[in-house]
Each structure stands twice: as C-alpha cells, then as structure tokens.
C-alpha positions as a Python dict, from the first residue, in 0.01 Angstrom:
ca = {
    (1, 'X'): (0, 0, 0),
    (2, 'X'): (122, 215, 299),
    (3, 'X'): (87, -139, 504),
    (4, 'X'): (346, -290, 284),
    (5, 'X'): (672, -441, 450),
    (6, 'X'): (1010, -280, 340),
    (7, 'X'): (1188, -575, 184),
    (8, 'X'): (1572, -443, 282),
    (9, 'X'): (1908, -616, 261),
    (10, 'X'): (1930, -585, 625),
    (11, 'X'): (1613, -802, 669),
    (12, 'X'): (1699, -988, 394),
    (13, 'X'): (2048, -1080, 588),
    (14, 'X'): (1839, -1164, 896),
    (15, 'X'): (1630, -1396, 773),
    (16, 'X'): (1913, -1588, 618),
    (17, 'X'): (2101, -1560, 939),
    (18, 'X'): (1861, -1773, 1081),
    (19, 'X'): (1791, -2022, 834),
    (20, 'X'): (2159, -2069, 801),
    (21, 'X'): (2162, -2115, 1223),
    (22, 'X'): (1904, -2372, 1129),
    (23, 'X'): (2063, -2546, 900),
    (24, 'X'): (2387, -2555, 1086),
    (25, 'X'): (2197, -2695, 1368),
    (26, 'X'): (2081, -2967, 1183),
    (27, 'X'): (2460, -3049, 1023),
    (28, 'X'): (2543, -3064, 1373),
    (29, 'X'): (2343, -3324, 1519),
    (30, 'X'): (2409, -3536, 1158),
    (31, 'X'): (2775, -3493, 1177),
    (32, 'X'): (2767, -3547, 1565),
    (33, 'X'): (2573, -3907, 1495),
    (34, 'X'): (2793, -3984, 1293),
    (35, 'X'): (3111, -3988, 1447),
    (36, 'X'): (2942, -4138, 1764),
    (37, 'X'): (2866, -4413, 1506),
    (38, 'X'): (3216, -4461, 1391),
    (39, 'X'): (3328, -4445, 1734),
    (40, 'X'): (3125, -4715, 1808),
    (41, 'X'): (3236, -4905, 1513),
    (42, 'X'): (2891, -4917, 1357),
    (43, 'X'): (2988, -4808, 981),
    (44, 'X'): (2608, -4858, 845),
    (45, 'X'): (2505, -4669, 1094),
    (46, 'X'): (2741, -4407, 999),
    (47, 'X'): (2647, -4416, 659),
    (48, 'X'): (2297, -4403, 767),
    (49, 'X'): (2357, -4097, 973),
    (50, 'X'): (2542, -3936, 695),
    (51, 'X'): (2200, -3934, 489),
    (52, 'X'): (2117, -3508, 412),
    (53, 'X'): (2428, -3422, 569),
    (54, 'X'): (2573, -3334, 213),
    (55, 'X'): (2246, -3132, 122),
    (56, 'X'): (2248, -2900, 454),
    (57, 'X'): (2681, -2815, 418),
    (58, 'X'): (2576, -2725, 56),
    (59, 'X'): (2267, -2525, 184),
    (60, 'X'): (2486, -2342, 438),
    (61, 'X'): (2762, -2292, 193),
    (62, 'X'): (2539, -2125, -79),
    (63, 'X'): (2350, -1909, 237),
    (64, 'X'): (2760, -1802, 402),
    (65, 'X'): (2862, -1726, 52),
    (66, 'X'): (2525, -1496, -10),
    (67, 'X'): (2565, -1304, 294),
    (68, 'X'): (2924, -1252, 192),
    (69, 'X'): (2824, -1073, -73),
    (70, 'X'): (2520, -885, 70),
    (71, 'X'): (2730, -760, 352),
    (72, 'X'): (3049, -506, 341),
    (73, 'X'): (3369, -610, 518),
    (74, 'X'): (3630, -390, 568),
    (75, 'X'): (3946, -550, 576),
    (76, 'X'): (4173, -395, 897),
    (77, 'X'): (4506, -244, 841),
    (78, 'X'): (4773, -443, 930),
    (79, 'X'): (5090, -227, 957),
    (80, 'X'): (5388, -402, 963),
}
C-alpha cells in the first residue's frame, strides 16, 4: 500500500486540463472544416463536418464547468 498513488484535486485538475486541451483540439479542427466548407459553399459538407462537434463543446463544457468548481478563484478588488 505504501506504492499507492495520491489521488489529489491538484492531479485530478491536471488530468482534466489535458483532456479538455484534447477535446478543444478536436472542436477546433471540426469547427475549422466547417467554415472552410461554408466558405466554399459546400453545405453537405458542412453538415458533414459538423458530425461530433456538438458532443466535444458539451464534453468541454461539463470538463470547464468541473474545474470551476474544483479550483478557488479569488475575485480582485476593483476600487472605484
């Protein structure tokens, strides 16, 4: 048991760091073909393009809002 790996919320943060870099990635190139498609005027492409580009914004959504949580942010005074 000494061997075990301490499971913290810092390496917990990490990891999702880089899945959510991953899936970003991969929303970028989607969203990138598609608007070369519409540029092009190629709609079914477009469309075609589009395909998982729904299921990664949600993925990254649910992964920013997660880290959001797990993370403290202290808001800055703002005098006015």
């Amino acid at each position: 048991m000494q061997n075990q790996i301490e499971f913290t919320d810092k390496n917990l943060v990490a990891m999702m760091r880089k899945d959510s870099r991953r899936q970003e990635e991969s929303a970028e190139i989607k969203l990138g073909e598609v608007i070369d498609d519409l540029s092009s005027e190629n709609h079914l492409a477009a469309l075609g393009a589009f395909t998982g580009l729904e299921e990664d914004i949600a993925a990254l959504r649910v992964f920013l809002v997660r880290m959001a949580r797990l993370i403290p942010y202290d808001t800055p005074n703002v005098s006015s």
